[in-house]
N, C-alpha and C positions, 0 to 999 in steps of 0.2 A: 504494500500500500504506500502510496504517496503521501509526501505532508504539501502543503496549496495555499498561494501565497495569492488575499483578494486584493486586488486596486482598482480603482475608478482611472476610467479612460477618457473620461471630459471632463470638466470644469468642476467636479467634486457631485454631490447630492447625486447620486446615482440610484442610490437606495441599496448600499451596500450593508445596513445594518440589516434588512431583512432575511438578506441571500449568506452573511457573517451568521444568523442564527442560525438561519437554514442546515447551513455546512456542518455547524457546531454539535448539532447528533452524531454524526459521523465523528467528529475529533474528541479528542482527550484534552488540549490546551488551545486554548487562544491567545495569543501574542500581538498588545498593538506593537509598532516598533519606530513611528517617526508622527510628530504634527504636536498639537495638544489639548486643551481646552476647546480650540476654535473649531475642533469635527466635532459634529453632529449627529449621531443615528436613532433613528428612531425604531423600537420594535413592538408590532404590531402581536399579542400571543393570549389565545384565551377572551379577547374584546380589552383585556391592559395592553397600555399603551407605556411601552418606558422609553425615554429619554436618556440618552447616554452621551458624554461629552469622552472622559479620560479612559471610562472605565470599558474594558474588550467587551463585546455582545455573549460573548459566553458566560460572563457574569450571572445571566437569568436565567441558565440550565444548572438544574443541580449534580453535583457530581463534574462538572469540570471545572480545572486549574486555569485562574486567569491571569494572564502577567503583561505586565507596562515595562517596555523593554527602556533601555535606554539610549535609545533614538528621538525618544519621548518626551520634549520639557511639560514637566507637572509644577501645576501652580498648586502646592500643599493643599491651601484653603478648599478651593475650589474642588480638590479632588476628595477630603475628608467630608465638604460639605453633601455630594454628590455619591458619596458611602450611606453616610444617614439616610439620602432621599431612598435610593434603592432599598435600602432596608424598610425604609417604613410602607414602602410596598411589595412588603414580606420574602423579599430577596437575602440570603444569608450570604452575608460579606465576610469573610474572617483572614486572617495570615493564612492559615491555610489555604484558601481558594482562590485567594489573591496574592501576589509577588510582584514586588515592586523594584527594577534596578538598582542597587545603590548606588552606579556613580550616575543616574541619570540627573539631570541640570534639572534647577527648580526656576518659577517664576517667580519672581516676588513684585509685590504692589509697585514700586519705581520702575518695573517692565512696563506694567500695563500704563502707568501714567507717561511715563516717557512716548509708548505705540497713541496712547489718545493726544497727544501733542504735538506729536508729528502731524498726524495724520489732519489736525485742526487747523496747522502751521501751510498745510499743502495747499488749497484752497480748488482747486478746478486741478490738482494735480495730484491728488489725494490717490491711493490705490486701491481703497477699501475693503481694509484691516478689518478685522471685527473687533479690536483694541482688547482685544485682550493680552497684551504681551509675548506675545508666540515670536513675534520678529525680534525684538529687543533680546532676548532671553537666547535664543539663535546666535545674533551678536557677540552675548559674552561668552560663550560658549566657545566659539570661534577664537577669539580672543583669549582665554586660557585664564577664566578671570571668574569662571559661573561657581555659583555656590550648589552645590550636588548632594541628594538625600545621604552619603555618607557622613556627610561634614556635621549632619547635625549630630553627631555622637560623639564630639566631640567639642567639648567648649575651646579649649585654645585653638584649634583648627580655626573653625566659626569664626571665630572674633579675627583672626589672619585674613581672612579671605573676606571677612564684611567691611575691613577697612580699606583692602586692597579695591573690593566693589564700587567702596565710595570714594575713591579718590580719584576714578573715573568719571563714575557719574555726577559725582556735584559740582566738579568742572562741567561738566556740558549741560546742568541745569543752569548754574550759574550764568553761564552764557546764553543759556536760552531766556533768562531773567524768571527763573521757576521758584521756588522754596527749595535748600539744599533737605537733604537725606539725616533723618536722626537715627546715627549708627546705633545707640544703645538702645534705641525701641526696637530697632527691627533686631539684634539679636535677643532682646527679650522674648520678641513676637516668634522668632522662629526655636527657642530653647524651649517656649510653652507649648509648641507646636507637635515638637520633636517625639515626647511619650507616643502620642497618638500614631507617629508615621512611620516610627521606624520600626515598628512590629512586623508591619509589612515588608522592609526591605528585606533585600535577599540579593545572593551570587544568581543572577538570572541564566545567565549564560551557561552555571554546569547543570542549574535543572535543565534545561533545552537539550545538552551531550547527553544528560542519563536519559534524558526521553528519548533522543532519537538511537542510541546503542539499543533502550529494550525495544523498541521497534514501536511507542505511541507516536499516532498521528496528529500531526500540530499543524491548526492554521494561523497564520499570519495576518494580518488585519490592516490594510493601510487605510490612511488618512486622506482627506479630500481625492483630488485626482490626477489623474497626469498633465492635464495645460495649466497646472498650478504648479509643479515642479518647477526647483530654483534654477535649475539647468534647464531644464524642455520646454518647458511652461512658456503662456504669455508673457515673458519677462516688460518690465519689472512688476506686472501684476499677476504676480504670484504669491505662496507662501512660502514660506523660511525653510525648507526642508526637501528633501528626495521623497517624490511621494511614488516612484518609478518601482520594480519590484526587486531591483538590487539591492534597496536600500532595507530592505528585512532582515539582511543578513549582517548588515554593519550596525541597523537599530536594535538591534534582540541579542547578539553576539555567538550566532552560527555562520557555519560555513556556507557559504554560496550554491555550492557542492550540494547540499542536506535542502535546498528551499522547495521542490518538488515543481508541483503545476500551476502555472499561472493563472488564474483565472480573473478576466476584466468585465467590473461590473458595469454595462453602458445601458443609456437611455433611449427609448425607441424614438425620442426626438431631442432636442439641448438646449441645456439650462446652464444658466451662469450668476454666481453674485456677487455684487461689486461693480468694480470698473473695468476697462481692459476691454477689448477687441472681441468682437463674437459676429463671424457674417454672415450667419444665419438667422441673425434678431428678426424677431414680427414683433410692430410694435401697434399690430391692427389687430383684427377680430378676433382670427384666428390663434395670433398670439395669447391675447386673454384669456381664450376660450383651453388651450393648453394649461394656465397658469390656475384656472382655477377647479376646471377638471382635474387635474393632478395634484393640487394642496402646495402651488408651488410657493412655501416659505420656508427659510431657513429655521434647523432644527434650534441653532443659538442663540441666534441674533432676530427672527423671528422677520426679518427683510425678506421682502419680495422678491423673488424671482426671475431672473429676465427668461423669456422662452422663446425658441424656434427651429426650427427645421433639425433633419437627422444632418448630421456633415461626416458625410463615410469617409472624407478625406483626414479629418483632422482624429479620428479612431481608427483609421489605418496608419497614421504615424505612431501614432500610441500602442498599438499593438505590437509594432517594427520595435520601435525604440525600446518599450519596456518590459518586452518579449514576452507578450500575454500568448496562451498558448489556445485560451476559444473565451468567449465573453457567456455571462450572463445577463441576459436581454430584459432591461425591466420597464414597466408601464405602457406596456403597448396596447392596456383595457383603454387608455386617456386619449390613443385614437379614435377608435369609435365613432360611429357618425358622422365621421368627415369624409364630403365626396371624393377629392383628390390628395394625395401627400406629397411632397417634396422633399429630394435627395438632395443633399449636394455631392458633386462630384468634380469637381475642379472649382478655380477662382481667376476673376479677370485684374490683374492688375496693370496698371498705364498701357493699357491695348495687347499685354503677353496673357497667357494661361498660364496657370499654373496647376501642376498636379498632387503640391506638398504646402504647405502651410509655411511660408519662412519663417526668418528671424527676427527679421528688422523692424523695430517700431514702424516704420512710414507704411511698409510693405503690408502689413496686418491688419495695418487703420484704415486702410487702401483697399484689402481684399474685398471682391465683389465676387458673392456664390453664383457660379452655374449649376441649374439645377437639371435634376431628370424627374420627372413627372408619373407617379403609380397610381391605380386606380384604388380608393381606399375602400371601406367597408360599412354595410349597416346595421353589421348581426352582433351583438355584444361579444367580448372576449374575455370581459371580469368573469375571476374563478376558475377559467378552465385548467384543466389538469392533466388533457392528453393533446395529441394533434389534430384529432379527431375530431374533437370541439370547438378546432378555429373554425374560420370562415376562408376559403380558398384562397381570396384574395389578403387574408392577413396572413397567409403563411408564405404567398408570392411576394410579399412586402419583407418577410424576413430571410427567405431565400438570396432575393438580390441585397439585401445588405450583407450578408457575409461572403456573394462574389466579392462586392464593391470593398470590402475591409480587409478580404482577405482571410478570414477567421472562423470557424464554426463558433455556433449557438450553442454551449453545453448544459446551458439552463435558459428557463423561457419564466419569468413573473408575469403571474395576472391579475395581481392583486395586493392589497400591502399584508395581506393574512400567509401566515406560513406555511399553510399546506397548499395553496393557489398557486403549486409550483410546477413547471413540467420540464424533468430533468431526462437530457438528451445523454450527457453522457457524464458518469459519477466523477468530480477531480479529483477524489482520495485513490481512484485505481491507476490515477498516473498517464 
């Protein structure tokens, strides 16, 4: 059996928390292993509805091992507050079920205030952060400066590294004319913190070896999606982190070797939040008519949605690049009742074609979809569970998407309910 590594292949919101649950009967561990706070999943099980930011979607099956690898900046608060919620909707949290990297980088409150001040500071140039600190925290990180769940076990450590933190940052408050950093609250704040969090932490990396030598299956769990990746992505509107599927192996601390099947969670149309380039946006009927059939708001920040068209082009480089090896196909009920649909399949920039999505700011802002034209469908497609139950025409709609990408359908969603699922081919068998 294979271990199966998910990531979103557009703009994030793919609906990977449902198809992460999905998988997690089959697995024994779930592993996030890069992003933070700022994903979102939601899971649909039973008519509860949970909400998960830090915490792996295997958290709400009982009997499996959840771990936040250390690819993963955790904002303490945020994730101990986020412990209580699941619990109090009778989810059992403990060190056991949960494992936390020790050297993973935390966020602390001068992240998030430094990402909402930027991002206030940018004005029409803004990238749209969700301000939570995810970029800032990235930063020191980089920088060789981050305060990390081991430190809190240590007071002289702490206090090294909390002074070392602020002799960066309240130079660049100061110069931003901000309020500087009172070191001895925030080591207060993080030594009162410390009982509670470091139960959880753990060597994540040799539970991951001792699982994969007795041969349990582990999935992987990325964060938002590939045109947000800090390298592939819509640069600069992106997030802070490799959200590609290499990056599992450097966030969790296994071998590349050991990462199994890839599988990329995509939308049977695309959705984007924030700013940044998207040339497939409807900002007419139809567009709305996507956004609100689909519930399209973000799980965090609770923003709206931009919606439009499928772009086989911009999920065929996502596949290429982050060697997804077949996707799982989600919300294609939210078609429905629409007479015709639109592909993209190349883009027109200054009078050339193109058949890849470039690099270039101008080039991006510039892209104009060429589209291919399908006949769409009138017969419902919420719920079904085999092929049998499509409609001809929605299965000729997902046939040519996987010429056009490239990639088999190894799962098909109908729904946000967990069994609304119709699985073409299992990715635990590799």
């Amino acid at each position: 059996m294979s271990n199966v590594v998910v990531v979103g292949s557009q703009w994030g919101d793919e609906g990977k928390g449902k198809i992460v649950d999905w998988l997690s009967e089959r697995a024994e561990i779930v592993v996030r292993f890069q992003g933070g706070h700022n994903a979102g999943h939601t899971l649909v099980i039973d008519g509860t509805t949970y909400k998960l930011s830090l915490l792996p979607s295997g958290i709400v099956r009982p009997g499996k091992l959840s771990i936040i690898g250390n690819g993963v900046v955790v904002d303490p608060w945020a994730l101990l507050d986020e412990i209580d919620r699941i619990r109090g909707q009778g989810v059992e949290v403990s060190p056991e079920r949960l494992k936390l990297a020790g050297n993973a980088p935390l966020i602390l409150p001068l992240h998030r205030d430094l990402d909402q001040a930027r991002e206030a500071a940018s004005g029409k140039g803004k990238i749209g952060t969700t301000g939570r600190g995810i970029g800032p925290a990235y930063e020191d990180k980089t920088a060789r400066r981050a305060i990390r769940v081991c430190d809190l076990g240590d007071r002289k450590t702490l206090e090294a590294k909390v002074d070392r933190l602020l002799s960066h940052h309240n130079a660049l408050l100061r110069g931003m004319g901000l309020d500087e950093i009172d070191g001895k609250k925030l080591l207060d704040d993080l030594l009162a913190l410390a009982p509670r969090l470091l139960p959880y932490a753990a060597g994540v990396w040799q539970e991951l070896d001792r699982a994969h030598r007795d041969g349990r299956r582990i999935l992987f769990e990325g964060a938002q999606g590939f045109l947000l990746d800090i390298d592939h992505g819509t640069y600069p509107y992106v997030t802070s982190s490799n959200t590609v599927a290499g990056a599992a192996a450097a966030g969790a601390g296994i071998g590349a070797n050991r990462l199994g099947y890839v599988l990329g969670i995509t939308k049977a149309y695309t959705t984007r939040v924030g700013e940044g380039p998207f040339p497939t946006e409807l900002t007419d009927e139809v567009g709305q008519t996507l956004g609100e059939r689909g519930r399209e708001f973000g799980t965090v920040t609770g923003r709206k949605r931009r919606c439009g068209w499928f772009d086989a082009v911009l999920v065929r480089q996502a596949i290429k690049i982050a060697g997804i090896d077949g996707i799982a196909l989600t919300k294609l009920d939210v078609l429905d009742g629409l007479e015709e649909l639109k592909v993209c399949v190349g883009y027109r920039i200054g009078g050339q074609e193109f058949a890849h999505f470039p690099s270039a700011m101008a080039d991006q802002a510039a892209a104009e979809p060429v589209y291919e034209t399908l006949q769409g469908w009138q017969a419902s497609t919420e719920g079904a569970r085999s092929w049998v139950d499509l409609p001809a025409t929605a299965v000729k709609y997902i046939r040519r998407i996987e010429e056009l990408i490239e990639a088999p359908v190894a799962l098909l969603s109908t729904s946000p309910e967990r069994e609304d699922t119709i699985l073409v081919k299992d990715p635990f068998a590799g």
